[in-house]
C-alpha positions in Angstrom: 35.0 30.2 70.1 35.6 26.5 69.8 32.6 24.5 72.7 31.3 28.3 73.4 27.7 29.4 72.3 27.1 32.4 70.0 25.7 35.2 71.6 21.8 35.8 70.5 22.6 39.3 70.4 26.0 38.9 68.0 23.3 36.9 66.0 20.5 39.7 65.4 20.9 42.6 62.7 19.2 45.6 65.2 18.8 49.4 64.3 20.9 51.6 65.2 19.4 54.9 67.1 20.7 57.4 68.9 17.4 58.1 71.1 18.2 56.2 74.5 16.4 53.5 75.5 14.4 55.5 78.5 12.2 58.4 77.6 12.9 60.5 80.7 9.9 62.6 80.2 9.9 64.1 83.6 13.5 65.1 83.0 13.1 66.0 79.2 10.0 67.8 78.7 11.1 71.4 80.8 14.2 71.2 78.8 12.0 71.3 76.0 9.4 73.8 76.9 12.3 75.9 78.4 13.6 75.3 74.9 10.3 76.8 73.0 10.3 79.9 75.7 13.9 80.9 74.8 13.4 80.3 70.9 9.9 82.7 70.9 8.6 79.6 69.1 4.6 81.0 69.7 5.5 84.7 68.4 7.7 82.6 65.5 4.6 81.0 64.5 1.9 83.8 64.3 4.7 86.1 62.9 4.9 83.3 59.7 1.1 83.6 59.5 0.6 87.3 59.4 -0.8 87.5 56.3 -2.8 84.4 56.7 -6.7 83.8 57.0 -7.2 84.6 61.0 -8.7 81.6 63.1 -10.0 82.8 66.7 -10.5 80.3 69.9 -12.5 82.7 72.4 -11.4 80.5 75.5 -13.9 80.3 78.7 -11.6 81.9 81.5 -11.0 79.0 84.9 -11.4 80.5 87.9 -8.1 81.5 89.8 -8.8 79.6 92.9 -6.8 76.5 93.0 -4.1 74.2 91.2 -5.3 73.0 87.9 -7.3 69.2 87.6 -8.0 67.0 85.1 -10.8 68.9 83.8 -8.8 72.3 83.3 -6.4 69.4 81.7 -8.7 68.0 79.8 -10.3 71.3 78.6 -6.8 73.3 77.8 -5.1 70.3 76.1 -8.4 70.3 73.9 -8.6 73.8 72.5 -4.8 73.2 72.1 -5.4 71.4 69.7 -8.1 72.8 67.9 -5.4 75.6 67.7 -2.3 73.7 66.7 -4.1 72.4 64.2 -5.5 75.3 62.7 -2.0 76.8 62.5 -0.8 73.6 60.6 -3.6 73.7 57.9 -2.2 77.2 57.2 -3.9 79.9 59.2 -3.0 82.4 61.7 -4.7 81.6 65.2 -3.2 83.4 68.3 -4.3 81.7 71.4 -4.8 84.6 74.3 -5.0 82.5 78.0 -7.3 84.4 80.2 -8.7 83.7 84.0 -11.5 84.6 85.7 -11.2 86.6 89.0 -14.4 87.3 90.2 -17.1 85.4 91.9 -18.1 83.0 94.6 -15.5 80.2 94.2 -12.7 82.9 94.9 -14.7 84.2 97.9 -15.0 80.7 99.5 -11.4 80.0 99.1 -10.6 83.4 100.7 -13.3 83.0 103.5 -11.6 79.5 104.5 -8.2 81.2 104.4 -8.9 84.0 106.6 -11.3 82.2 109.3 -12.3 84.6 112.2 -9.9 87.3 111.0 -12.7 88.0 107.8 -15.3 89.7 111.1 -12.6 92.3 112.0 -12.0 93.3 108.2 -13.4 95.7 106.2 -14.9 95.3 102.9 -12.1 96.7 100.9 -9.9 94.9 103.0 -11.9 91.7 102.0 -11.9 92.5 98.3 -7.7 93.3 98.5 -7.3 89.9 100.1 -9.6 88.2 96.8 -7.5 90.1 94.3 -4.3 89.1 95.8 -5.2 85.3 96.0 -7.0 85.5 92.5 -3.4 87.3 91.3 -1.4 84.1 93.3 -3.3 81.1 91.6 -2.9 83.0 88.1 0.4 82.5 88.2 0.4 79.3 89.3 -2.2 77.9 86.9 -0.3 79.6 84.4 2.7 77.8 85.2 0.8 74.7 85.4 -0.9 75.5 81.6 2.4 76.1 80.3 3.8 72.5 81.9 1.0 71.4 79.4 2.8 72.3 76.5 0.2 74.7 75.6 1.4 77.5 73.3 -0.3 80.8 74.0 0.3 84.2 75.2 1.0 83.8 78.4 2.8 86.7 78.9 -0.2 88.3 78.3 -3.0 87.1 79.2 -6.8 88.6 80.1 -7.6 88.8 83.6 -11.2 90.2 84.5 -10.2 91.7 87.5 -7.5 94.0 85.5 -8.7 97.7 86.1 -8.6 98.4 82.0 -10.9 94.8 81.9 -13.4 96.3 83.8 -13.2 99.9 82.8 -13.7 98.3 79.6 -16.5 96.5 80.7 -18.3 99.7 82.0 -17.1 101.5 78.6 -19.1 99.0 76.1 -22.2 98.7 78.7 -22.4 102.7 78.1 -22.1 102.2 74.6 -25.3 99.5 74.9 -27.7 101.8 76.5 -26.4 104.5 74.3 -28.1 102.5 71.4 -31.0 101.6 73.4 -30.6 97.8 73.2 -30.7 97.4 77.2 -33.8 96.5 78.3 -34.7 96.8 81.8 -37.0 93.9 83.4 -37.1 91.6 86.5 -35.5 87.9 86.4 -34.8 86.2 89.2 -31.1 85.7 91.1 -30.0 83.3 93.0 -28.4 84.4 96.0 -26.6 82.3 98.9 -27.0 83.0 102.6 -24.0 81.5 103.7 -21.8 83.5 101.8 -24.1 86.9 101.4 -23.7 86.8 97.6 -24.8 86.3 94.2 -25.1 82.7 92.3 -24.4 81.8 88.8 -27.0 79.1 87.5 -23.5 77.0 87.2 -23.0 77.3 90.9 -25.7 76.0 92.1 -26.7 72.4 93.5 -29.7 70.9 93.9 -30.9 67.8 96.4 -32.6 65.5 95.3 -36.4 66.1 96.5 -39.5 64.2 96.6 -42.9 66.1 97.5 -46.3 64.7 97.6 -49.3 65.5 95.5 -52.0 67.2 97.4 -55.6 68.2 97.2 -56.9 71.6 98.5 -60.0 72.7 99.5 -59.6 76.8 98.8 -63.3 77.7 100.9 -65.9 80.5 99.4 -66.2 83.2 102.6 -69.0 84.4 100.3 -69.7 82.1 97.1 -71.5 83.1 93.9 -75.0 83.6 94.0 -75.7 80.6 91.7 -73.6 77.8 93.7 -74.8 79.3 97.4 -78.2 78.6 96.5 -77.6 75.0 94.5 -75.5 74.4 97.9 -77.9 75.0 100.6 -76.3 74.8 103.7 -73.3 73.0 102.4 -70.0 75.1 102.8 -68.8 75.5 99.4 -64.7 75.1 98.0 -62.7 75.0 94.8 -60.8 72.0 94.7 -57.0 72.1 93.6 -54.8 69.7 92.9 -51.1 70.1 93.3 -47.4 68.1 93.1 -45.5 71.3 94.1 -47.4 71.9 98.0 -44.4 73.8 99.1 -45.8 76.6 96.6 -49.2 77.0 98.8 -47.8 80.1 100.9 -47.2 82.2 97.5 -50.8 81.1 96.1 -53.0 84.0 95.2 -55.1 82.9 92.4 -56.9 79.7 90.6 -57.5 79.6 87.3 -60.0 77.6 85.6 -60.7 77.3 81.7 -63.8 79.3 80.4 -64.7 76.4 78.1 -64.9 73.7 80.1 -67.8 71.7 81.8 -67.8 72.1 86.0 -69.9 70.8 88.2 -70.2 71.8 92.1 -70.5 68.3 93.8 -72.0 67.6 97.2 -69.1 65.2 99.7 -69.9 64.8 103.1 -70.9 68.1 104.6 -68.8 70.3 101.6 -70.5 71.0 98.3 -67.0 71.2 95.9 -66.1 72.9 92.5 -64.1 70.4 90.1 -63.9 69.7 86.2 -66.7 67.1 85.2 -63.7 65.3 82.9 -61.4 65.1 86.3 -64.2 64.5 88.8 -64.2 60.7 88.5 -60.3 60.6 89.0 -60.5 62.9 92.0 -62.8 60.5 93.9 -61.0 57.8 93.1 -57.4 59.2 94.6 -58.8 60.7 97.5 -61.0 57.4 98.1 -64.5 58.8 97.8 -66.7 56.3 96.7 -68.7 58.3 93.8 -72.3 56.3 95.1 -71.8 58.7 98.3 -71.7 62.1 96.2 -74.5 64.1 94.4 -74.4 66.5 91.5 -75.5 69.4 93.1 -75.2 72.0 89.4 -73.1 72.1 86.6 -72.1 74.7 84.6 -69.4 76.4 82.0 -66.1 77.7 83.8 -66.9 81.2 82.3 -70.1 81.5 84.5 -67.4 81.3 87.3 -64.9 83.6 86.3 -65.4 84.9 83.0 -64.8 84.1 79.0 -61.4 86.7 79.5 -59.4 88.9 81.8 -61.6 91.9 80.7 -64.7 89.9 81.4 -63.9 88.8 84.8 -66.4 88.6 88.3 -63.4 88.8 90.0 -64.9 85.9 92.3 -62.6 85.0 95.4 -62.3 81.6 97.3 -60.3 82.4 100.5 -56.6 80.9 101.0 -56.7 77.6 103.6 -54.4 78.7 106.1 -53.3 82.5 105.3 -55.4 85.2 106.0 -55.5 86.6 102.4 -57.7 85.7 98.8 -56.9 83.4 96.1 -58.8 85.6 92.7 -60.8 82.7 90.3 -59.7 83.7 86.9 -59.8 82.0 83.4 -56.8 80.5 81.6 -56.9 78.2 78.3 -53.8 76.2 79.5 -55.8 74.5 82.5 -56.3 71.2 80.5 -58.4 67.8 81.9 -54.9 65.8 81.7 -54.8 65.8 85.6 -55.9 67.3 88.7 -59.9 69.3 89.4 -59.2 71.1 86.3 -59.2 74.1 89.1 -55.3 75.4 88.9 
C-alpha cells in the first residue's frame, strides 16, 4: 500500500442493506399488486374485521367513457385512503368500486365513434352500441384503478346499467309511491339540441354574458279612469326597468307594491307611471333633465292594482312589441333599491 492513497470508500463505515440502490417502481409495483391479487389480501382484511364496527365509503360512480385522469386519480387515491385508514384504526370498511353507464358523456363518445353510420341505426341499436362501449372502458378504468393500488371489490363492482341495478331502481321507486312520499310537480330540465337529450346541472356550461339594462315603456291601450283624465291627451305607459332584456318576450305582468307612493309624470309627449322614490334616478340615467317634466297625479300603488291578489282591477298595460297584455298586479318584494319601482 506503500505511496498508494486509501480508498474513501475502504475509509467510511456504511449500512449494509439488501434493498438495491434503484427503486424500479415501474418494474416492481405489478409484481406487487399481482402479489396482493394472488394472496386475496382485500377479502383477508374484511374477513379479520368481521366482527368489527362497520365503516361505509358510498363512492360517486366516474363515467365509463374514457381512460382515467388526474382527477379520477386524485379522487380514487383519496377515498383510498379514508378507507385504508379506517381499516387500520380497527374497523371493517369494504370498499365496493362502481361506474356510471348512463348519460350524455357516454352518448358523445359513442356519437363521435360511429359518425354517419349513427343516421342508419336504430334506437336499440344505438343504445347496444352505449352499453358495449360503457362495458369496454369499465374494464379498462378498472384496470387502471387497480394499477392505483386501490384495494376494493373489483371483482364485483356496481354498474348502473346492470339489468338487476335498474330493476332495482324501478323496484324501490314503486316502493316510494307506495308510501306516498313522491310528489308530482314541474321543475325545469335542461335539455341539449345537439345531442336530443337530457342535461345534468353538472353538464352544463355557461358563456360568459354581458346584457344591458333597459327601460320600457309598457303603453295603456285603455288606461284607468283616474290617470286618462290627469293625462289629457298625453299617451300614458308604465315604466320598467330591467338588467335581464332577453326576458321581454316571456313578460306578462308588472307588479307594483300596494304601499308605495307613484306618480304619473308628464315627458315629452308621454305621461309615465314610476315610483316617486326612483323617479329622480330614472331621469337622471335616461338623461331627462327633471326641469322639463311635470307631476301630472300621484297616488298609492293599490289605487293601480289593488292592496292583494283578491282585491285586484286587473288593470292591463299592453306588451311593446307582442301582440298580447302585461296584467298590473301588487307584490311587496318590488322595493325603491333600483329601477321605476314598476317590475
Amino acid at each position: 500500500m506503500s505511496g498508494q492513497k486509501p480508498s474513501y470508500k475502504q475509509t467510511l463505515h456504511l449500512p449494509d442493506t439488501p434493498f438495491s440502490m434503484r427503486a424500479g417502481l415501474a418494474q416492481k409495483e405489478p409484481q406487487i399488486l399481482a402479489r396482493w391479487t394472488e394472496q386475496k389480501l382485500y377479502e383477508r382484511i374484511l374477513a379479520s374485521r368481521a366482527d368489527a364496527e362497520p365503516f361505509m365509503l358510498h363512492d360517486g360512480p366516474p363515467y365509463a367513457n374514457g381512460h382515467i385522469h388526474h382527477g379520477h386519480i386524485l379522487n380514487k387515491v383519496l377515498k383510498d385512503f379514508v378507507v385504508k385508514y379506517q381499516t387500520m384504526n380497527g374497523r371493517r370498511a369494504p370498499y365496493v368500486p362502481g361506474w356510471d353507464c348512463h348519460g350524455l358523456p357516454i352518448e358523445h363518445k359513442v356519437d363521435e365513434e360511429l359518425g354517419k353510420k349513427k343516421r342508419e341505426m336504430s334506437q336499440v341499436e344505438i343504445r347496444r352500441a352505449c352499453r358495449e362501449y360503457a362495458k369496454r372502458f369499465v374494464d379498462i378504468q378498472r384496470e387502471e384503478f387497480e394499477r392505483l393500488g386501490v384495494l376494493g371489490q373489483w371483482d364485483d363492482p356496481y354498474l348502473t346499467m346492470d339489468y338487476e341495478y335498474e330493476a332495482r331502481t324501478v323496484r324501490l321507486l314503486g316502493e316510494f309511491l307506495e308510501a306516498g312520499v313522491v310528489v308530482k310537480g314541474l321543475k325545469p330540465i335542461h335539455w341539449s339540441w345537439a345531442a336530443q337529450t337530457a342535461l345534468a346541472e353538472a353538464e352544463v356550461e355557461y358563456d360568459t354574458h354581458v346584457s344591458p339594462s333597459i327601460y320600457v315603456k309598457f303603453p295603456f291601450p285603455s288606461a284607468p279612469t283616474f290617470l286618462a283624465e290627469a293625462a289629457g291627451e298625453l299617451a300614458v305607459s308604465v315604466v320598467i326597468w330591467t338588467t335581464t332584456p332577453w326576458t321581454l318576450p316571456a313578460n306578462l305582468a308588472i307588479a307594483l307594491h300596494p304601499d308605495f307612493d307613484y306618480e304619473l309624470i308628464a315627458v315629452g309627449d308621454a305621461a309615465l307611471v314610476v315610483a316617486r322614490g326612483l323617479k329622480e334616478r330614472t331621469l337622471a340615467e335616461c338623461k331627462i333633465d327633471p326641469a322639463t317634466v311635470r307631476v301630472l297625479a300621484s297616488f298609492k300603488g293599490a289605487q293601480l292594482v289593488g292592496a292583494g291578489v283578491d282585491d285586484c282591477p286587473r288593470h292591463a298595460a299592453r306588451h311593446p312589441f307582442l301582440d298580447r297584455d302585461s296584467l298590473l298586479l301588487p307584490a311587496d318584494y318590488v322595493t325603491l333599491e333600483q329601477g321605476t319601482g314598476c317590475v
